[in-house]
N, C-alpha and C positions, 0 to 999 in steps of 0.2 A: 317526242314522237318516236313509235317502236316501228322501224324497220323489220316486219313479220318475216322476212325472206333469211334474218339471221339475229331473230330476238333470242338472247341465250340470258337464264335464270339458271345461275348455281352452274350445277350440272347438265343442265337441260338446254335444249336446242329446239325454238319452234319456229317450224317454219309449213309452209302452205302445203297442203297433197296436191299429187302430180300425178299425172294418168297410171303412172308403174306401180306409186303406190297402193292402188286399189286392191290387190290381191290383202294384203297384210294390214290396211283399214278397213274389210270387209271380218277379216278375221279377227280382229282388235274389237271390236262393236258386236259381231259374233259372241263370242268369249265374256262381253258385258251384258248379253240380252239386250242390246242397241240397235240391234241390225234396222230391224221396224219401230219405228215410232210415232203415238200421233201425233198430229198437226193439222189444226184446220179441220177437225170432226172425221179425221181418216187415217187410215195408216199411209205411212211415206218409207220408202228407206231413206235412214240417215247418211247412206255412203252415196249417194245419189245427190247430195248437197255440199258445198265447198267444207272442208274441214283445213284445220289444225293437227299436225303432229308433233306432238316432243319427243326427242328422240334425246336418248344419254347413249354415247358411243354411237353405236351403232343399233342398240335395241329400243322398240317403238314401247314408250311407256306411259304416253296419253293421248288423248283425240280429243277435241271438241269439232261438235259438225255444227254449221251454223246459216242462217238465213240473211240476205241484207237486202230489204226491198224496198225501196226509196227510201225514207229516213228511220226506220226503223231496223234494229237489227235484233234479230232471235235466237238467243241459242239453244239448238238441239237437241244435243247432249257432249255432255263433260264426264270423260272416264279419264282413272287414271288408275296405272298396274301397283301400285303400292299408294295406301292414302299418309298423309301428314309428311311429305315429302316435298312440297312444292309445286308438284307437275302439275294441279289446277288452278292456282292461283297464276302460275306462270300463261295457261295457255287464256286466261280471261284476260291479263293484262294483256296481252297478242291482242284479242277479238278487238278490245275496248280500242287500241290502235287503231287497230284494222279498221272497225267502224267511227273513227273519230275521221280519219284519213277519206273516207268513204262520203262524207255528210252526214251519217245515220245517228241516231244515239238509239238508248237501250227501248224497248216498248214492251208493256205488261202483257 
């Protein structure tokens, strides 16, 4: 079971966004062309849904924003500030937690 509140991969730290982090998860998603996404035959912003952050030290270097709607869980989107580093692999294994924890599993 991953405790998402202080799942740490390698160097990385993920753990749940929190109201304060909105300014620098809108920016992070920004910066990826994430900000809107669709979903459901519409655009949605993605920072407007529960996310995941990895953070190494103190600097934010992945996001996944994600959905979990009775047993189903969706994800959003998965960015990460350098690739073949970990920071996706880690912040799925978080989700799969997250929604194992939840009752959800994955849905196409």
């Amino acid at each position: 079971m991953i405790d998402v509140r202080r799942a740490t991969v390698g160097f990385v730290k993920v753990v749940p966004s929190r109201v304060e982090d909105r300014p620098v998860l809108e920016a992070f998603l920004q910066g990826h062309n994430a900000l809107l996404v669709a979903r459901a035959g519409e655009l949605v912003s993605a920072a407007d849904h529960p996310a995941l952050l990895a953070w190494a030290d103190e600097e934010l270097v992945g996001v996944a924003t994600y959905v979990i709607d009775q047993d189903c869980c969706e994800l959003l989107t998965l960015h990460a500030r350098e690739r073949l580093q970990g920071v996706g692999s880690a912040l799925v294994s978080a989700l799969r937690g997250l929604a194992r924890n939840a009752g959800a599993r994955t849905c196409p």
